[in-house]
C-alpha positions, 0 to 999 in steps of 0.5 A, a space after each residue: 088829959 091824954 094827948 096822942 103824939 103823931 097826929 095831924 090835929 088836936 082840939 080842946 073841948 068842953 062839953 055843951 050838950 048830951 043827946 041819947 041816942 039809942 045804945 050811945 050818947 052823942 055829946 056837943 062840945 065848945 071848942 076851945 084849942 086847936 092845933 094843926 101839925 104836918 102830919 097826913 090825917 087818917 082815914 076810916 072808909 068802907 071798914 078800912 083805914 085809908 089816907 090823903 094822897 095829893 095828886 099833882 094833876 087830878 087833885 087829892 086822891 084816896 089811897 087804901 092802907 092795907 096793913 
């Protein structure tokens, strides 16, 4: 099993169901871990990664990440 470091969350699962879908499989799992870490989570967006900005008076944000 591989686990990333630096990430903002991590499950443990295990497969419950596999569906064909056309070129991919879509597969269901049971979760069976979770953990949360303060890490910011990453966002995929409009062919970008982005991230979570909180905003102090309008609330969360997104802010793009152009590297």
């Amino acid at each position: 099993m591989v686990l990333l470091e630096h990430v903002a969350a991590r499950f443990a699962a295990r497969v419950v169901d596999r569906h064909p879908c056309g070129d991919h499989t879509l597969f269901v799992g049971e979760v069976l871990v979770f953990s949360l870490d303060e890490h910011a989570p990453l966002i995929f967006f409009g062919g970008r990664y982005g991230s979570v900005a909180a905003c102090s008076t309008a609330g969360p944000s997104f802010a793009a990440n152009h590297d």
